[in-house]
Structure formats: structure tokens, C-alpha cells
C-alpha positions in Angstrom: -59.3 -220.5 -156.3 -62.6 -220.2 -157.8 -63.5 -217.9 -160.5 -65.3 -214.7 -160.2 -69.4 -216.0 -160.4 -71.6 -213.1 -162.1 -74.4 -212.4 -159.5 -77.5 -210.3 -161.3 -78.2 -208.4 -158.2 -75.0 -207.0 -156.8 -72.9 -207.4 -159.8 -69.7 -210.1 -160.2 -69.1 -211.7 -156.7 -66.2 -213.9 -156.5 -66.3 -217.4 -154.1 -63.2 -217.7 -152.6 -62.8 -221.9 -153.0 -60.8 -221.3 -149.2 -61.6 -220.4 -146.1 -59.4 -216.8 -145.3 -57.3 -216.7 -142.7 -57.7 -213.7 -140.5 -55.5 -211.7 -138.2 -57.5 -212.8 -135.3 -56.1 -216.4 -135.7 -60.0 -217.3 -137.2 -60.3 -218.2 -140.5 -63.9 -217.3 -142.3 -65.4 -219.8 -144.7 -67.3 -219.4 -147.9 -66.0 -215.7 -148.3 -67.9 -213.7 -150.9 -66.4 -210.3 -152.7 -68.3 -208.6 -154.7 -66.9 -206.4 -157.5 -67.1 -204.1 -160.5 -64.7 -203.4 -163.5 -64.1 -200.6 -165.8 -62.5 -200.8 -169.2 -60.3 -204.0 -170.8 -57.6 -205.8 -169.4 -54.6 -206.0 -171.8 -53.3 -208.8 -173.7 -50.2 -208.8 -170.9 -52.2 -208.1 -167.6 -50.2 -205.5 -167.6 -52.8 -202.5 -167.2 -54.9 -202.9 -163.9 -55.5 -200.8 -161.0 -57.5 -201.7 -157.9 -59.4 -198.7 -156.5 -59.6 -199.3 -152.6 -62.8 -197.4 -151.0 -63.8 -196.1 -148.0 -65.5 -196.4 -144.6 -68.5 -196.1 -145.7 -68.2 -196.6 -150.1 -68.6 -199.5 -151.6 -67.5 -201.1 -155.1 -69.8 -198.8 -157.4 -66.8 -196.3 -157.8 -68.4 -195.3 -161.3 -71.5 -196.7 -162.0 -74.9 -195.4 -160.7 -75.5 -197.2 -156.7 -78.4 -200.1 -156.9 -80.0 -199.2 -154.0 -79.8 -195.4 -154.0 -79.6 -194.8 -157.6 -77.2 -192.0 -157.1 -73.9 -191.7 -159.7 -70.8 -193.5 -158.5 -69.2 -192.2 -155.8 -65.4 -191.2 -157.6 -67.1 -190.1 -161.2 -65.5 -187.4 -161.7 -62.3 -189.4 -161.7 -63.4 -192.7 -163.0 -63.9 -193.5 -166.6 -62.8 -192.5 -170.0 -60.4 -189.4 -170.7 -60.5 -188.6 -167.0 -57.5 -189.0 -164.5 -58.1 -192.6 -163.9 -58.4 -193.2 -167.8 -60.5 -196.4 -168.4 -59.5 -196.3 -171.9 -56.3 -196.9 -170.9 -56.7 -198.8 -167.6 -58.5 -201.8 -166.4 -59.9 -200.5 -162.9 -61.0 -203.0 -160.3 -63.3 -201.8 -157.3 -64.5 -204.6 -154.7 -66.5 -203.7 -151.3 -64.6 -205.0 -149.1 -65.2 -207.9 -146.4 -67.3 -206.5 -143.7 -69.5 -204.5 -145.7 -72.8 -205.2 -146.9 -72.8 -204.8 -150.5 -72.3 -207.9 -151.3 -69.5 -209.2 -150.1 -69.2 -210.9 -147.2 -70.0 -209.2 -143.5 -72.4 -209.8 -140.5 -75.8 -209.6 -143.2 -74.5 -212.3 -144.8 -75.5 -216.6 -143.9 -73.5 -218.2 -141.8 -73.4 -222.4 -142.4 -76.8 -222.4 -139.6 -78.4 -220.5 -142.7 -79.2 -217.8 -140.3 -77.1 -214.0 -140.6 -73.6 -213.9 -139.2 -74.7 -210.9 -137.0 -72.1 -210.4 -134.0 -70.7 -213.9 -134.8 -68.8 -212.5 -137.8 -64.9 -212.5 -136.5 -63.3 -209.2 -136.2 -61.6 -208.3 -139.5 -58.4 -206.0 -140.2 -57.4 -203.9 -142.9 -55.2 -206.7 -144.1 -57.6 -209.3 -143.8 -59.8 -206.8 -146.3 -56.8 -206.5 -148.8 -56.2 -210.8 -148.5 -59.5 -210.7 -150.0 -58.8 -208.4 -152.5 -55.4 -210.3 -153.1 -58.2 -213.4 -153.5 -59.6 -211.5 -156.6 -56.9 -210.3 -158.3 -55.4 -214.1 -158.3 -58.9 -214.6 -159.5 -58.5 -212.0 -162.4 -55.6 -213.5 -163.6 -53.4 -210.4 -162.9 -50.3 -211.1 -161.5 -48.9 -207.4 -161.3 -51.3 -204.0 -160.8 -50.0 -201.3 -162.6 -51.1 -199.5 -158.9 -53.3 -199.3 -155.8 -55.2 -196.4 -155.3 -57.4 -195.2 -152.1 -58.3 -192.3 -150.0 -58.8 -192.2 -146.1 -59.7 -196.3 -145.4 -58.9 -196.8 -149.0 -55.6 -195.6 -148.4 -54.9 -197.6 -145.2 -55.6 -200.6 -147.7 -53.0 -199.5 -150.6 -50.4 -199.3 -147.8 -51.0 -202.8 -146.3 -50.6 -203.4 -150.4 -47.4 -202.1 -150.4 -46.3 -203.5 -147.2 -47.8 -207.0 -146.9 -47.6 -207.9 -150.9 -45.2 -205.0 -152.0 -44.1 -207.6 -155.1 -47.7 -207.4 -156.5 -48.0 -204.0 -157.5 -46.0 -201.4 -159.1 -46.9 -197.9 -157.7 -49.2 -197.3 -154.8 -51.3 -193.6 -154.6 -52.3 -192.9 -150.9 -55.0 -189.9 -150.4 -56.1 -188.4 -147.1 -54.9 -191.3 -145.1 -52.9 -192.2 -142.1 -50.3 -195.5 -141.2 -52.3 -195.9 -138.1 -55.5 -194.5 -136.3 -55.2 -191.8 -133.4 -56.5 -191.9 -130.3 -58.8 -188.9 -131.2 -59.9 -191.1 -134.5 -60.4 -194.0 -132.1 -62.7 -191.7 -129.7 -64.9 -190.7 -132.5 -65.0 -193.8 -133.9 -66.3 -195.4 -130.2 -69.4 -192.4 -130.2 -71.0 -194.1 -133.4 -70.3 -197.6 -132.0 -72.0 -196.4 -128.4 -75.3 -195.3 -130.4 -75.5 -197.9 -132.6 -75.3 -200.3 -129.4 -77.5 -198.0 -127.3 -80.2 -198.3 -129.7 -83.2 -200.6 -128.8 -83.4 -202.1 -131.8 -79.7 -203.5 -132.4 -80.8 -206.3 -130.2 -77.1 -207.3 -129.7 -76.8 -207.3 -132.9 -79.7 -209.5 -134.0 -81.5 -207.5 -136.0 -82.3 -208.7 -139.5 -85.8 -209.5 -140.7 -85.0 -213.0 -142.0 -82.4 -215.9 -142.1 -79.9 -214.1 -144.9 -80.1 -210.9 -143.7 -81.6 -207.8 -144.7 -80.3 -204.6 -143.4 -82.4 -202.4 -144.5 -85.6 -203.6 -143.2 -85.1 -203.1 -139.8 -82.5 -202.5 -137.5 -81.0 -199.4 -135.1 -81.4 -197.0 -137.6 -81.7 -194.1 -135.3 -78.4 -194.8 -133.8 -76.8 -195.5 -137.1 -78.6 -191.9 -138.0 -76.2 -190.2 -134.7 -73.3 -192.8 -135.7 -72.9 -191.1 -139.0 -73.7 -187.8 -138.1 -71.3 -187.5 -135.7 -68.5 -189.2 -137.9 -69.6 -186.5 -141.0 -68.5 -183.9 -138.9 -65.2 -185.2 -138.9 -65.4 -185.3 -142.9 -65.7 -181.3 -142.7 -63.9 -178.1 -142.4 -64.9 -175.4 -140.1 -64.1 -173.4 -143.1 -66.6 -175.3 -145.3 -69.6 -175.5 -142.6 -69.3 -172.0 -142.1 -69.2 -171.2 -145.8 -72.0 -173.6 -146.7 -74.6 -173.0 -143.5 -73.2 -170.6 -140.9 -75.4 -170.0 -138.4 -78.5 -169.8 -141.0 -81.5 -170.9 -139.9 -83.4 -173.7 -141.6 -87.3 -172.8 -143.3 -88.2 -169.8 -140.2 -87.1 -166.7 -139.5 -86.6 -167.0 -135.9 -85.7 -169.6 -133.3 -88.6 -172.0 -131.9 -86.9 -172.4 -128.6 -87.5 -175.6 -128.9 -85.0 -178.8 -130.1 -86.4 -178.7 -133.8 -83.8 -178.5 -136.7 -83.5 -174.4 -136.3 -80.3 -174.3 -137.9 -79.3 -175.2 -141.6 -76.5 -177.7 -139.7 -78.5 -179.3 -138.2 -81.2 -179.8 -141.1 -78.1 -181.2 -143.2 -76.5 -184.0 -140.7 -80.1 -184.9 -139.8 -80.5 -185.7 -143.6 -77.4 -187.2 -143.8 -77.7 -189.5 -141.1 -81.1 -190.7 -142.1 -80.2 -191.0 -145.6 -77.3 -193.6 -144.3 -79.4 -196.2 -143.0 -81.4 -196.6 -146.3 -77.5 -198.2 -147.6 -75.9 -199.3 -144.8 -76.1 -202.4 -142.4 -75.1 -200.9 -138.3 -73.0 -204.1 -137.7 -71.0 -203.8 -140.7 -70.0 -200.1 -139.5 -69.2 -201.5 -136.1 -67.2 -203.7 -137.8 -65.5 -201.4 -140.2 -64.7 -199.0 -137.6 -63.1 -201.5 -135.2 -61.0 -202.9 -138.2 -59.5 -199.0 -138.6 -59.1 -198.5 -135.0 -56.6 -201.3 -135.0 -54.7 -200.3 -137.9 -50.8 -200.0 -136.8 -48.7 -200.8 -139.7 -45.7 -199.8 -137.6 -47.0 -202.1 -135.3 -48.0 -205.2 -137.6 -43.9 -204.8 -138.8 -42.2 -204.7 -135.8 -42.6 -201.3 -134.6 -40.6 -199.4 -137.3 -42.3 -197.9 -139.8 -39.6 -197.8 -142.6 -39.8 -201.8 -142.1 -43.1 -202.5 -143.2 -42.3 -201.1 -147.0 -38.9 -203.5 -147.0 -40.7 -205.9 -149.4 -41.7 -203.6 -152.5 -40.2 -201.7 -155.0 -43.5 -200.1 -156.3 -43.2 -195.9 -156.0 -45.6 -193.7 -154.0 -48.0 -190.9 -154.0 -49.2 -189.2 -151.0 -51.4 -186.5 -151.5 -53.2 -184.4 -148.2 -55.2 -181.4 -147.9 -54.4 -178.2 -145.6 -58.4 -178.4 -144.5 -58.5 -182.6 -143.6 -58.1 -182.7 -139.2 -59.1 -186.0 -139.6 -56.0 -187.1 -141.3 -54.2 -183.9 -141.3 -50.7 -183.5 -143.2 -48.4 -184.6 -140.6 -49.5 -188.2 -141.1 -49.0 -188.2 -144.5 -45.5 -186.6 -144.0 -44.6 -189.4 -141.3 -45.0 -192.0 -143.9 -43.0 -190.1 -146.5 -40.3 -190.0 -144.1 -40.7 -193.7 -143.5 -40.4 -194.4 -147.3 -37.6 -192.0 -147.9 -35.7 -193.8 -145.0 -36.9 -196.9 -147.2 -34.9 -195.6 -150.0 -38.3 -195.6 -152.2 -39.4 -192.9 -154.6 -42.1 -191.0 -153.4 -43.7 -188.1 -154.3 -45.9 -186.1 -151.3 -48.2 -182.7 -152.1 -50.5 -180.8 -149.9 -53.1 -179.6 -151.7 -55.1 -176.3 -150.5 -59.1 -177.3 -150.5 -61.9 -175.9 -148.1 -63.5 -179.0 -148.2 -62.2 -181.0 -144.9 -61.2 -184.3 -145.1 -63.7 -185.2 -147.7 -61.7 -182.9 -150.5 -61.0 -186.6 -152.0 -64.3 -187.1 -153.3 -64.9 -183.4 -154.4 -64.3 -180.6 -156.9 -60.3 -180.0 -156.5 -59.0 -180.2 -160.3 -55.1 -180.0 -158.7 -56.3 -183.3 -157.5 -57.0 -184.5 -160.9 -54.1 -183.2 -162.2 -51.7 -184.9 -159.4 -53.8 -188.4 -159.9 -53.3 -188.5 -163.9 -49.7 -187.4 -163.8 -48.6 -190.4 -161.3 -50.8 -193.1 -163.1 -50.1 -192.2 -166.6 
């Protein structure tokens, strides 16, 4: 394995000496993951954590975005004195493969020099977490004090637990699911549809030069309706309605006409728009496909109680009464799975108005429940 190469412009990116094999049967060569650390490893290795991001997140969990600017997206839990204490912990982010900060993912050069575009193979969740099994090897850490991820962070700290339980000690799972729905699946096909329907994905061939360039050109407009329509999902009717209502945006009347009259429809606008200045369309098609086939009942034989037979570590599972994206009854399903496991958990629903995004936000019972299981 080679060692973790310090790259000026996206941070440490470790080059994985081996191709990876892949659940597709494929194995992708000259695999790139790029990272970022928090705090000091101890004298006995004994003090990491690996935070696992989301869809659309990246490894800059607390430290400001390079291309954006903006603060890290988990801050306010991220760094020293807070929940996850980085005077106390060694934390270890990586964007995982697929994505395009850095690590590898249809931006990146293929051997022909030019981008992968749709020739990258189709990744799963545990291909993502062999990669980050790649790194910690890397890192020299042999045990993580624990795994922690909300939504498709949290699909990857349960393919931790279940495909190397022996490598970590306690797993915290947040707004997240053992497998995708079909509705999660439907949703998930809309943003694919318009980022294919768009002119400019060109099958996929899109970048302005042999490397790959994602934001230069490209389908942003579907991207824009990709992420738009996948935000919704994010939310609470209970939070939209608090935060815009029916309010119209700038005017004082309708225009009877398709501009943004409502403040809704200002704000998913923005936040569509704003999405293609940091993201690559291919790696969400990507991304999205590798969620849509995660099963870990299915990847163990069916049973879900199986797939946690190899680990000892103890479990966190923390939902919110607003999230219809992953609602409570998926994280309850798992709980009973590890309970018929025989394996401590521990399982709260915490109230939030936030939707499914209450992981990222202002809930201090979340802090609260985070610090208490990792310290």
C-alpha cells in the first residue's frame, strides 16, 4: 500500500499501490482518495474516528470548502471541545470514490489520459468503504475508536460494521436506512432522468479537457432540477411552511406568469444553481445509483441480523420524528436486527422540524447524544 501523497490543491490524496476490487466483479486501477484530518493520532492508534459523508458532502467536514469558501459542512460538531472533540480524537474524513473532490470518480483520467466519464464502473457503498479501509491501513490505524455518518454516511458505517466489524469498535448511524426504498429509488431516478435529458451531458462526455473539469461545462441545468427535486426530500412540510409558506418572493402579487412568485421556489432555484458550481452530474449519477443498490440484508444472505455476525463494536442509531426520507422505522428495523445480533445498541428519536437534514442543523439533543456515545 502506498502512503497517503500530500496534494497542494485538494489536500492529502492517498494512491492506492492496487487496483480495487469492486462489487461489479471490475476492479479500478490507480484509485485516488482524497482526505482531511483533525487533531493527533495517539502514541497507541488507539484514538481515531472516520467521519463518513453524504450524497452530496465531501471530506471538508471542518475546514472552510476550496471551491465554495463556505465553513465545513459538520462545524458545529467538528473540532475542539465540541461533541466530536478533536482534542481528544483523531478524526478522518475522505470523499469518497465516485465523487469529485478529489478522489477518484468519472472527472478523473483514465490510462487513455482522457476523463473516465460513463466508463467509470458502477461503484457500491462497500466498494466506497474498501477505499476507506485503503486509508486507514494507510494511516497506520489498525482499530477506529468508531465510524460515524448520517443518511449515505450512515449506510457506510453499517457496511463498516458488517463487512470489517473487527476494525472498529463502536459504529454511530444518523438518519440512515439498511437499504434504499422503492420511493428513495423513484426520487433518486427523477435527478438521474434530468441530468440525462440535458443537452449538454452528451452521454456523459462533457468535460472541457483530457482530466476533467466539472465545473466548466456540463448539464448544469439538469443537475440544477436533479438537486432541487432531491432537496425537497431533505425537508419537512413543517419546516417549508415555517420558513416560506406561501410568501411571495420580491412582489406583492402574482405575475401570472412561470417566474419565481413564491419564496419556494426562489430558494430551490438557488439551491440547485448553487450545486453545479461544486458538483460533477456524473459523479451524482453515480452516487445515486450506488445507494439505490444498497441491501445489506441482501449482500448477507437475506437476513439482516447476519450481516452484523462479524463485530463486536456497539451501536448508535439516532432518527428524527420530521426525516420521511429515512423515517424512524428504518432505524428501528436495524435495532431489532442488532438486538437479535445480541449487540449493545442504543436507538433515540429525536424531535426536530428540520426534515431529514436535522443531521447537519441546530438540534443541541443531537450534540448531547453524539458526545455521550463517543466519549
Amino acid at each position: 500500500m502506498a502512503a497517503p501523497a500530500p496534494n497542494p490543491a485538494a489536500g492529502p490524496v492517498l494512491k492506492l499501490a492496487e487496483p480495487l476490487p469492486l462489487d461489479s466483479g471490475r476492479s479500478l486501477a490507480d484509485v485516488e482518495v482524497a482526505y482531511e484530518t483533525y487533531g493527533t493520532l495517539n502514541a497507541e492508534r488507539s484514538n481515531a474516528i472516520l467521519i463518513c459523508h453524504a450524497l452530496t458532502g465531501d471530506q471538508h467536514v471542518a475546514s472552510p470548502h476550496p471551491i465554495t469558501g463556505k465553513p465545513g459542512w459538520w462545524i458545529r460538531m467538528v473540532g475542539p471541545g465540541l461533541p466530536i472533540d478533536t482534542d481528544r480524537f483523531f478524526v478522518i474524513c475522505a470523499n469518497v470514490i465516485g465523487s469529485c473532490m478529489g478522489s477518484s470518480g468519472p472527472a478523473s483520467a483514465a490510462e487513455d489520459g482522457k476523463a473516465y466519464a460513463m466508463r467509470f464502473p458502477v461503484i457500491t457503498i462497500r466498494d466506497m468503504v474498501r477505499a476507506q479501509v485503503a486509508l486507514v491501513d494507510a494511516l497506520g490505524i489498525e482499530t477506529l475508536h468508531a465510524v460515524v455518518g448520517g443518511s449515505m454516511g450512515g449506510m457506510q458505517v453499517l457496511s463498516w460494521a458488517a463487512n470489517f466489524g473487527e476494525r472498529l469498535n463502536a459504529a454511530l448511524v444518523i438518519a440512515s436506512t439498511a437499504r434504499h426504498s422503492a420511493q428513495n429509488i423513484a426520487f433518486h431516478e427523477v435527478g438521474r432522468q434530468a441530468i440525462m435529458a440535458d443537452p449538454a451531458w452528451n452521454g456523459g462526455d462533457y468535460y472541457a479537457d483530457d482530466v476533467g473539469d466539472p465545473r466548466k461545462v456540463g448539464p448544469e441545468s439538469g443537475l440544477a432540477v436533479a438537486r432541487m427535486a432531491a432537496h425537497i426530500t431533505y425537508l419537512s412540510e413543517q419546516g417549508l411552511t415555517e420558513k416560506f409558506g406561501r410568501r411571495l418572493q420580491d412582489r406583492d402579487a402574482k405575475t401570472f406568469g412561470f417566474d419565481a412568485d413564491f419564496q419556494v421556489e426562489s430558494y430551490l432555484r438557488y439551491q440547485g444553481l448553487a450545486f453545479t458550481d461544486r458538483f460533477d452530474a456524473n459523479s451524482y449519477l453515480y452516487i445515486t445509483r450506488a445507494m439505490d443498490y444498497f441491501d445489506l440484508a441482501e449482500e448477507h444472505g437475506g437476513k439482516l441480523a447476519d450481516a452484523f455476525a462479524g463485530t463486536k463494536a456497539r451501536f448508535c442509531l439516532v432518527s428524527f420524528d420530521t426525516d420521511w426520507l429515512y423515517p424512524t422505522s428504518e432505524s428501528r428495523t436495524i435495532a431489532h436486527a442488532l438486538n437479535a445480533s445480541g449487540l449493545p445498541v442504543s436507538f433515540v428519536e429525536l424531535s426536530a422540524p428540520y426534515g431529514h437534514d436535522s443531521f447537519l442543523l441546530d438540534v443541541p439533543e443531537l450534540d448531547q447524544v453524539v458526545k455521550g456515545f463517543l466519549q
